[in-house]
N, C-alpha and C positions, 0 to 999 in steps of 0.2 A: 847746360841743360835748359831746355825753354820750359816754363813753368807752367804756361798753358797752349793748346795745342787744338786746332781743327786738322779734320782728314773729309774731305769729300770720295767718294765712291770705298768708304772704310769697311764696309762688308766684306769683302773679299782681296785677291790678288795683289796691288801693291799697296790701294788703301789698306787692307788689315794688315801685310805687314809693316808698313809705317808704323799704323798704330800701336802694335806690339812694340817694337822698336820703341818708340815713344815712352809707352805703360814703361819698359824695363829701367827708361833713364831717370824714371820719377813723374812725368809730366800726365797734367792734368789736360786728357783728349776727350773730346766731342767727333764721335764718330757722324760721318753727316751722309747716309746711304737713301736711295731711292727704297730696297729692302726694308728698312726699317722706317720708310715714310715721309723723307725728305727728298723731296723734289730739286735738283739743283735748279732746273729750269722756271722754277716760280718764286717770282718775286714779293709776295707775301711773307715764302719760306723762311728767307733771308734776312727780314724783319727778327727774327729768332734771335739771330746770330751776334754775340758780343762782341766783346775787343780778346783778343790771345795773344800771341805772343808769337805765334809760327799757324801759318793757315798752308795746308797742302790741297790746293785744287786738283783734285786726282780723277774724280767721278771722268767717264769715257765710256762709248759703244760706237761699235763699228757697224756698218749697215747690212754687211755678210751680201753685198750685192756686189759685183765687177762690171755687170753689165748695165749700163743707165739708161739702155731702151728700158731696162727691167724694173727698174728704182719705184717704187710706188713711195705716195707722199707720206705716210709714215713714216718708213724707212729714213725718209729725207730729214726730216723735222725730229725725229726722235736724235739723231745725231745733230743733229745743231742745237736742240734745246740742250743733250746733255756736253755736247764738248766746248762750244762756241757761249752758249746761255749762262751757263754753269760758271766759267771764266770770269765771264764781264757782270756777269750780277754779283759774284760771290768778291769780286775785287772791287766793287763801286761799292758794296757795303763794308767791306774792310775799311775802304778807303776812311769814312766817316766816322768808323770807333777805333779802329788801331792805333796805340802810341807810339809815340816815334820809337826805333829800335826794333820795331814789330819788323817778320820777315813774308814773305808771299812766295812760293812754288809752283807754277801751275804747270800739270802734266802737257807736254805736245808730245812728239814724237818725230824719230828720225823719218817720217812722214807731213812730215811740217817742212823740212828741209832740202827735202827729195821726194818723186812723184810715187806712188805705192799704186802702180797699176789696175791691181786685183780689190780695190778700193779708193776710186776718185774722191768721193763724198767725205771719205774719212780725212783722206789727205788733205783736200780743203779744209777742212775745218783744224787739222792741225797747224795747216800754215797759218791760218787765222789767228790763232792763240800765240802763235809764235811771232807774228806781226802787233797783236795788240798788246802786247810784253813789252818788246821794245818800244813802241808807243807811246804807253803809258806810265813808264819807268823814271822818264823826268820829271813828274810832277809828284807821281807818289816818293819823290825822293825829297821833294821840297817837306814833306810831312816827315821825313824822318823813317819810310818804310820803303825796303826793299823788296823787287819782283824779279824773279828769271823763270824763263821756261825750260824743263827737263825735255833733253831728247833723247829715248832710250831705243835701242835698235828692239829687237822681236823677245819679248819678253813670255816665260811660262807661266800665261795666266789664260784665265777665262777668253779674255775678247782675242787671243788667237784660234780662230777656230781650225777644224779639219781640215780642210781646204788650204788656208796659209800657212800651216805646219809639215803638209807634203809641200806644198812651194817651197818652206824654209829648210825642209829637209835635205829636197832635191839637190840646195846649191849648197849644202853643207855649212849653211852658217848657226854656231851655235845659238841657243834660246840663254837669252839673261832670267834668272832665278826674280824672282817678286822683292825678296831681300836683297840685292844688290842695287835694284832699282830705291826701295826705301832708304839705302845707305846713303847713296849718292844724292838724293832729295834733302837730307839733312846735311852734307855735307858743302853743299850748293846755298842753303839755307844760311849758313854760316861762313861763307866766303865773306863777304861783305860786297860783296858784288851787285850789280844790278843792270834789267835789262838788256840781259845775255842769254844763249838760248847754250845748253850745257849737254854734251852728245855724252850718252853713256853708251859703250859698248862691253862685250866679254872680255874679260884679260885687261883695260886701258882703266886708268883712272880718266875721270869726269871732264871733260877740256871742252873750254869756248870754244865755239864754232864761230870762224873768221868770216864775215859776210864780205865779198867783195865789193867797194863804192861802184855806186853808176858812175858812166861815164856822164863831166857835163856838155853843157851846151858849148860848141866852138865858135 
């Protein structure tokens, strides 16, 4: 059981149910929602923020745009501030109170991995999270705290809208529950693993994703 407990995007979908999950094991969680007034994107916010014991980076939006003639600069920046922002702020402050043995999750997605058409912007920013994971896993290792990023295929929550629900329908792949997503986030949590990007699908338990080396120079 971890004793104390962050959930970023804990309002709803996989944030709340982590935190559920969490509340049910004992553990003391700081729900950390745009909803309820926290900004992942502001670095002030984060000033807030103590030492815990398991920090779930979860907070996420999709820009609900496919077309990037179409993209206006919100759209743009609301997704970088909450997936890419959210990431690297909320880890560089962990970085400076967490004790060693602390753990880090931060949400990407099987869109970090592979391109998600119907969402460029988003995908970008997933590979981002999923690049600055392993990045940054060496040094927050020298402190004693572990990082990996969650890659979960097309999840029933909120940020699947209309639109990518008949796409996902179409090709018959099912939707992972919100709960299976938060299982696997503590189970990832507790590997002992670090600076691995963890595909969660329906049906599979939670497996590293094998990156292939570049080739080098001849």
């Amino acid at each position: 059981m971890f004793r104390s407990a962050l959930v970023t995007g804990g309002a709803s979908g996989i944030g709340a149910a982590a935190v559920a999950l969490l509340e049910g094991e004992g553990s003391d969680v700081r729900s950390l929602d745009i909803a309820t007034g926290f900004d992942v994107a502001d670095t002030a916010a984060w000033h807030t923020v103590g030492a815990v014991d398991f920090a779930f980076l979860n907070a996420g939006v999709s820009t609900g745009t496919g077309d990037v003639a179409e993209l206006d600069d919100e759209q743009y920046r609301r997704a970088l501030g909450a997936n890419v922002d959210g990431v690297v702020l909320g880890t560089r402050r962990l970085a400076r109170v967490m004790e060693p043995g602390s753990a880090i999750v931060a949400t990407a997605s099987l869109a970090g991995l592979v391109p998600l058409p119907l969402d460029p912007v988003y995908t970008l920013t997933k590979h981002a999270v999923v690049g600055f994971v392993r990045a940054v896993a060496p040094q927050l290792s020298e402190r004693g705290i572990t990082i990996n990023a969650l890659c979960p295929g097309f999840g029933d929550t909120p940020i699947v809208d209309a639109e990518l629900r008949a796409w996902v329908a179409g090709r018959s792949i099912p939707l992972l529950s919100a709960e299976e997503v938060a299982e696997a986030a503590l189970a990832v949590a507790r590997s002992g693993e670090t600076g691995q990007a963890w595909v969660v699908q329906p049906g599979r338990e939670s497996i590293v994703y094998e990156f292939r080396g570049v080739p080098g120079p001849r």
